[in-house]
C-alpha positions as CSV (number, residue, x, y, z in Angstrom):
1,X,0.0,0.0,0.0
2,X,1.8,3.2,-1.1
3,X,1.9,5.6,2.2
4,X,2.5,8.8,-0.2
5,X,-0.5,9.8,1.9
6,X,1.1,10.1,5.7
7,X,2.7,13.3,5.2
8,X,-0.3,14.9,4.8
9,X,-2.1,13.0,7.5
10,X,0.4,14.1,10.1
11,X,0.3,17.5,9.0
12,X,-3.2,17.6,9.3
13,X,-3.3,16.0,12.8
14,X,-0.7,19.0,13.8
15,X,-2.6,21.7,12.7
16,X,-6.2,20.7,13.0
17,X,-6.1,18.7,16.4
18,X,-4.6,19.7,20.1
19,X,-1.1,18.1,20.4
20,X,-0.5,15.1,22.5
21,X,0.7,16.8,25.4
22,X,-1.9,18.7,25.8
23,X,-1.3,21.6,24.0
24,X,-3.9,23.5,21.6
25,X,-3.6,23.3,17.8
26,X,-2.5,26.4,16.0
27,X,-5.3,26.9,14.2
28,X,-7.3,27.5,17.4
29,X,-4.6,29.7,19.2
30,X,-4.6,32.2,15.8
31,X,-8.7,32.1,16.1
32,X,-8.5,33.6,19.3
33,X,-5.8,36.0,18.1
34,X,-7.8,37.0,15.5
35,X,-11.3,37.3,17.8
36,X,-9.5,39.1,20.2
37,X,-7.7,41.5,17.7
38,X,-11.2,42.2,16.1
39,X,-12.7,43.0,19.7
40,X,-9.6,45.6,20.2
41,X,-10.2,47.0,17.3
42,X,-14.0,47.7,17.8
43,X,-12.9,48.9,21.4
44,X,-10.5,51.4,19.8
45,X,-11.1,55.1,20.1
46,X,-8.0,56.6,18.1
47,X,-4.8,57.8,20.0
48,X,-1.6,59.5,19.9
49,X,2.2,58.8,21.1
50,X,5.6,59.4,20.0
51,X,8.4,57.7,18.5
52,X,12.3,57.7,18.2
53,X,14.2,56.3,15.9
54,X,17.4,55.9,15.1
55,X,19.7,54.4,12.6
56,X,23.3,53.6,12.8
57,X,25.6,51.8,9.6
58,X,28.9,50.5,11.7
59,X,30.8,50.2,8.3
60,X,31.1,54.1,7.3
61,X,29.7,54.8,11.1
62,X,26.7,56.9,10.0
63,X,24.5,58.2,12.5
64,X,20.6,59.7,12.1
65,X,18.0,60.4,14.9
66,X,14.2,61.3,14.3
67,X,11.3,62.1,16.4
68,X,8.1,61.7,15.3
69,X,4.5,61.8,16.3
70,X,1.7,59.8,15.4
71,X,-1.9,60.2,15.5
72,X,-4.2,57.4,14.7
73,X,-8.2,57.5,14.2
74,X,-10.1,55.1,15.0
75,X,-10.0,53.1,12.2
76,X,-5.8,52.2,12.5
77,X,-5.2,55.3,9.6
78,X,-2.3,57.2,10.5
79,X,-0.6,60.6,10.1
80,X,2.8,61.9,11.0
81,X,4.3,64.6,12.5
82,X,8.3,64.9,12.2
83,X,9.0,66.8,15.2
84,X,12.8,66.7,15.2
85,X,15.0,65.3,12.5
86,X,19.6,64.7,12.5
87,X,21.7,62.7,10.3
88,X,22.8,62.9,6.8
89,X,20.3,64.3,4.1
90,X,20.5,60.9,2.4
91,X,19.4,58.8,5.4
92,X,16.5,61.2,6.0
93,X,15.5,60.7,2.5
94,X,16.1,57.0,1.9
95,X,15.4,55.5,5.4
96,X,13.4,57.5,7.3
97,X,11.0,59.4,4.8
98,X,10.5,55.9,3.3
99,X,9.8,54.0,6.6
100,X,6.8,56.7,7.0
101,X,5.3,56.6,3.6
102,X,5.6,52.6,3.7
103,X,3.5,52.9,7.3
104,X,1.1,55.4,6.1
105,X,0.2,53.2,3.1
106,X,-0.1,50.5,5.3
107,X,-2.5,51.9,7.6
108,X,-5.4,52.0,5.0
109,X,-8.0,49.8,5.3
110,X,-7.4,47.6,2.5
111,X,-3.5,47.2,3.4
112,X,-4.6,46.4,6.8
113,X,-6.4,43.2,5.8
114,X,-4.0,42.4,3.8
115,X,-1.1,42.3,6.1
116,X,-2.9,41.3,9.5
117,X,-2.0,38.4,11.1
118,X,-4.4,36.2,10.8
119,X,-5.0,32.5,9.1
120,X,-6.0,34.2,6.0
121,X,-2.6,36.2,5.6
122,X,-0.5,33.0,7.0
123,X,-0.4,29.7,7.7
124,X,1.0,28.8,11.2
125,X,2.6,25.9,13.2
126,X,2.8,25.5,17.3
127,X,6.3,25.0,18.2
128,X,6.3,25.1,22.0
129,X,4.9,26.8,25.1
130,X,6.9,29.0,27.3
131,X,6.4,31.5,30.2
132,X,7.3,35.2,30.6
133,X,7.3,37.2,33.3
134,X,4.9,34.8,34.6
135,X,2.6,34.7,31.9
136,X,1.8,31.4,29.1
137,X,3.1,32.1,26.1
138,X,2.7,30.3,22.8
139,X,4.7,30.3,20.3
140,X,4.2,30.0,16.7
141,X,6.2,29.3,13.6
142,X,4.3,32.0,10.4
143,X,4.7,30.9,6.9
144,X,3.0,33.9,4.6
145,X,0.8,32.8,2.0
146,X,2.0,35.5,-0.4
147,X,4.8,37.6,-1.4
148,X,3.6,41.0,0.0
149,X,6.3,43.1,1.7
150,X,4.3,43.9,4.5
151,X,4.1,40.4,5.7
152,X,6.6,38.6,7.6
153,X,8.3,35.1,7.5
154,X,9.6,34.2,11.1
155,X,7.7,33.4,14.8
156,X,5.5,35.3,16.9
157,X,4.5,34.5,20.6
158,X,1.1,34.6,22.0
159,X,0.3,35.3,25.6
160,X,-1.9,32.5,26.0
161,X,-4.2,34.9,28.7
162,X,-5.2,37.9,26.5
163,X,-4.6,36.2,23.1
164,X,-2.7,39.0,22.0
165,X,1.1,39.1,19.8
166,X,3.7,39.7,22.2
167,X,6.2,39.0,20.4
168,X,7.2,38.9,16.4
169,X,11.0,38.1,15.1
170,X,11.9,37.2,11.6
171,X,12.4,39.0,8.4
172,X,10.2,40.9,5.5
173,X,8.3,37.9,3.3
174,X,10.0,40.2,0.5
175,X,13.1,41.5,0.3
176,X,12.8,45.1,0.5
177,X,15.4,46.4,-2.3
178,X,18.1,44.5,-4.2
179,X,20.6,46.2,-2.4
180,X,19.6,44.8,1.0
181,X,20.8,41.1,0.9
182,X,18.6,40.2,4.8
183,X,16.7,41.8,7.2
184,X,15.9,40.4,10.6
185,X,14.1,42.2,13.0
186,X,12.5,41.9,16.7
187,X,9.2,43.8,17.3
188,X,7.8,44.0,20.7
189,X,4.4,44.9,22.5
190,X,3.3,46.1,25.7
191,X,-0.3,46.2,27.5
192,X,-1.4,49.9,28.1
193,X,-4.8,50.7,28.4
194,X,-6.0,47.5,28.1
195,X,-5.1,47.5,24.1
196,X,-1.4,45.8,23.5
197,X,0.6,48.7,21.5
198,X,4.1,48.6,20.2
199,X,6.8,49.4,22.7
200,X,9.9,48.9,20.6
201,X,11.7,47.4,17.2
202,X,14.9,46.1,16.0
203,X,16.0,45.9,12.6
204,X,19.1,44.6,11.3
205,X,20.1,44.7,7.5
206,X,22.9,43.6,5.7
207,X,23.2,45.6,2.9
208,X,25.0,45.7,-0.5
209,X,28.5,48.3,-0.1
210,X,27.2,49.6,3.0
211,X,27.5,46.7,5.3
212,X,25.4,46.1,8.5
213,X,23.2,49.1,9.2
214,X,21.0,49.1,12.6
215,X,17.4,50.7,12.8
216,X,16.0,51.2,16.7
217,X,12.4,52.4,17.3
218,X,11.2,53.2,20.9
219,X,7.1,53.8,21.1
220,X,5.3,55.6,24.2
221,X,3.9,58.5,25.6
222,X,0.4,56.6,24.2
223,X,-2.6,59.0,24.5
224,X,-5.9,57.5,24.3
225,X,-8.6,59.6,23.4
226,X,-12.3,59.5,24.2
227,X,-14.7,57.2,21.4
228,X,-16.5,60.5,20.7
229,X,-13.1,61.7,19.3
230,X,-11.9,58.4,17.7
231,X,-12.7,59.6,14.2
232,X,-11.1,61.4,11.4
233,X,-13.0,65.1,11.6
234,X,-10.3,66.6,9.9
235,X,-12.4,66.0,6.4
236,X,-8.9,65.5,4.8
237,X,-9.3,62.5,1.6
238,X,-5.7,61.3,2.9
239,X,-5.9,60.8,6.5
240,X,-2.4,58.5,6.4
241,X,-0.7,61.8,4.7
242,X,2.8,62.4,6.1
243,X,2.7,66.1,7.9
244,X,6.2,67.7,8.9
245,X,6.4,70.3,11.6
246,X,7.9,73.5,10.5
């Protein structure tokens, strides 16, 4: 009897079934992450904070700081305020200016389906169960169904309680550029408000000429505002549009 057939048999016992020890399947741990993500969502009343980045190539030792803040309706749309800017013309250009027209794109509604994390987006594979600061965590291997740029190829972890991503490491599902040869990048969030927001990222990329060049972001100073004031009043057709201070 040919057993062509037990590959697929196992795989569908992983994924569709709780695990032998006891564990649940993946399928049902990325279910709640998506019920739970919807309900924050719905919950959300728009909000403000304010980020720093900073960038640093060790090969030609580079430099570049920006602040920036964001406000976000209620909706996840986004608009940005560069509030203080240093560093080489080309970095502000090439990294910075790009990293907030790639985020304000990504922040309409269409874009935001596309590149949630959910079972439509990827499929996703339980590799263990883990504690942090005293909390159940899972976490999960993500494979993305497509090539889009704004997905990610690496593992997430799941605090097993709230049903929320904790956690995500890995690399863009699509190269960025030809000149950067890999990415690999650490995103972390934190619980404020009782919505889990991004306290910090690290991204490191190897890139053609220029060698290893470091990006840092550091999130807070979150301002929640009332749902009465959750929408975009503003009657602007572009509510993602990129604003700089003067």
């Amino acid at each position: 009897m040919s057993r062509r057939w037990l590959p697929g048999l196992l795989c569908l016992c992983l994924h569709g079934t709780a695990s032998a020890d006891g564990l649940p399947a993946a399928d049902e741990i990325v279910a709640k992450v998506e019920a739970a993500d919807r309900g924050r969502r719905a919950s959300m009343p728009g909000y403000s904070a304010v980020r720093h980045y900073a960038v640093e190539n060790t090969r030609f030792k580079v430099k570049a700081s920006m602040t920036v803040k964001v406000e976000v309706d209620h909706l996840g749309m986004k608009r940005f305020q560069v509030q203080e800017v240093s560093g080489p013309a080309a970095v502000r250009k090439l990294v910075f200016q790009r990293m907030l027209d790639t985020e304000a794109k990504a922040s309409s509604r269409d874009a935001q389906a596309s590149s949630r994390i959910s079972r439509e987006n990827y499929s996703f594979r339980l590799l263990e169960q883990t504690t942090a600061q005293g909390r159940p965590q899972y976490v999960l291997e993500a494979e993305p169904k497509s090539v889009n740029p704004l997905l990610f190829r690496g593992r997430m972890w799941v605090d097993a309680e709230s049903s929320a991503v904790v956690r995500i490491e890995g690399a863009p599902a699509q190269n960025p550029s030809f000149w950067v040869k890999k990415t690999h990048f650490i995103h972390e969030y934190v619980e404020t408000n009782d919505q889990w927001m991004a306290s910090s990222n690290r991204s490191e990329s190897d890139i053609r000429i220029f060698g290893k060049s470091v990006v840092t972001i550091r999130y807070g100073d979150y301002v929640f505002r009332p749902a009465a004031q959750g929408s975009n009043t503003a009657g602007d057709p572009d509510p993602a549009r990129i604003e700089k201070s003067r």
